[in-house]
VMD Tcl script that draws the C-alpha trace (Angstrom):
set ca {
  {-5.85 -6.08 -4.90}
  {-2.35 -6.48 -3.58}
  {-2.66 -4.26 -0.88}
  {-6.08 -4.99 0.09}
  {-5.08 -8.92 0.47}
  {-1.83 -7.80 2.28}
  {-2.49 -4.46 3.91}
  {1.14 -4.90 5.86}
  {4.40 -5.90 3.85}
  {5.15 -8.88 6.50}
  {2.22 -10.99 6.86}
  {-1.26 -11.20 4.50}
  {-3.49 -13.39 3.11}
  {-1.28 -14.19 0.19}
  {1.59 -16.93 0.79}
  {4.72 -15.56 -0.56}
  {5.07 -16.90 -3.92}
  {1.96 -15.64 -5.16}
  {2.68 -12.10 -3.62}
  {5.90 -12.14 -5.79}
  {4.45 -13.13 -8.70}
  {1.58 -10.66 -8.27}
  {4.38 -7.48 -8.44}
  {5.87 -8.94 -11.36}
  {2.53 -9.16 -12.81}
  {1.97 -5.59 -11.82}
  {4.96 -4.45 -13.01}
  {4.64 -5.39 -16.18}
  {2.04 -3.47 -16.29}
  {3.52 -0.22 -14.83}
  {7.22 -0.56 -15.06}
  {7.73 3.25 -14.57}
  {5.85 3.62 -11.17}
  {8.48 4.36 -8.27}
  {6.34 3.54 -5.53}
  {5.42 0.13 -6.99}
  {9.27 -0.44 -8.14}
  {10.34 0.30 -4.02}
  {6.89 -1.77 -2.77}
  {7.77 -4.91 -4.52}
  {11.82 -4.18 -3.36}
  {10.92 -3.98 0.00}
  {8.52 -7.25 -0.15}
  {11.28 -9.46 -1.95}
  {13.69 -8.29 0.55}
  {11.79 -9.53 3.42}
  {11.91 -13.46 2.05}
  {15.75 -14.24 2.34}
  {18.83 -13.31 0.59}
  {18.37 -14.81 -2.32}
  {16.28 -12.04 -3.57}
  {18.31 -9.31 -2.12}
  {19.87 -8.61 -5.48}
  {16.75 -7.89 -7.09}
  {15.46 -5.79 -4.64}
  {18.17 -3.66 -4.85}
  {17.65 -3.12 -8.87}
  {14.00 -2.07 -8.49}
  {15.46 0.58 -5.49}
  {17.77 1.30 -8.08}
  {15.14 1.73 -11.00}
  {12.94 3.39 -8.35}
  {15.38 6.08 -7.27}
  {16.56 6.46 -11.33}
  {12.91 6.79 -11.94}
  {12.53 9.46 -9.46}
  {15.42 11.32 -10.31}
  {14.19 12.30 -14.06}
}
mol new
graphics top color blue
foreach p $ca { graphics top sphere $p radius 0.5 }
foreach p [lrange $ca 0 end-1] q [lrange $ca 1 end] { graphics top cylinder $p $q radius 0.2 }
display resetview
């Protein structure tokens, strides 16, 4: 549903918030899925620096992930 309401990572028919919620929602569901961990990374890191920090742990998780 996520990427069918926001095909690009920039723009999409959800405002922000809900987007954000939305991957935390979906994370909780798969918390072991790199390519969600990075997708979610690379959308909070788009809104400001105030979520820089957490989009650097899910790289981090992502890339941990990945390296097992």
């Amino acid at each position: 549903m996520l990427r069918e309401l926001c095909p690009h990572v920039v723009d999409g028919r959800l405002p922000v918030w809900i987007r954000n919620l939305a991957y935390r929602l979906v994370l909780l569901q798969s918390p072991d899925e790199p390519a969600l961990l990075r997708e979610a990374a690379q959308n909070l890191s788009l809104h400001g620096p105030d979520w820089d920090g957490i989009a650097a742990e899910l790289t981090r998780r992502a890339e941990e992930l990945e390296a097992r």
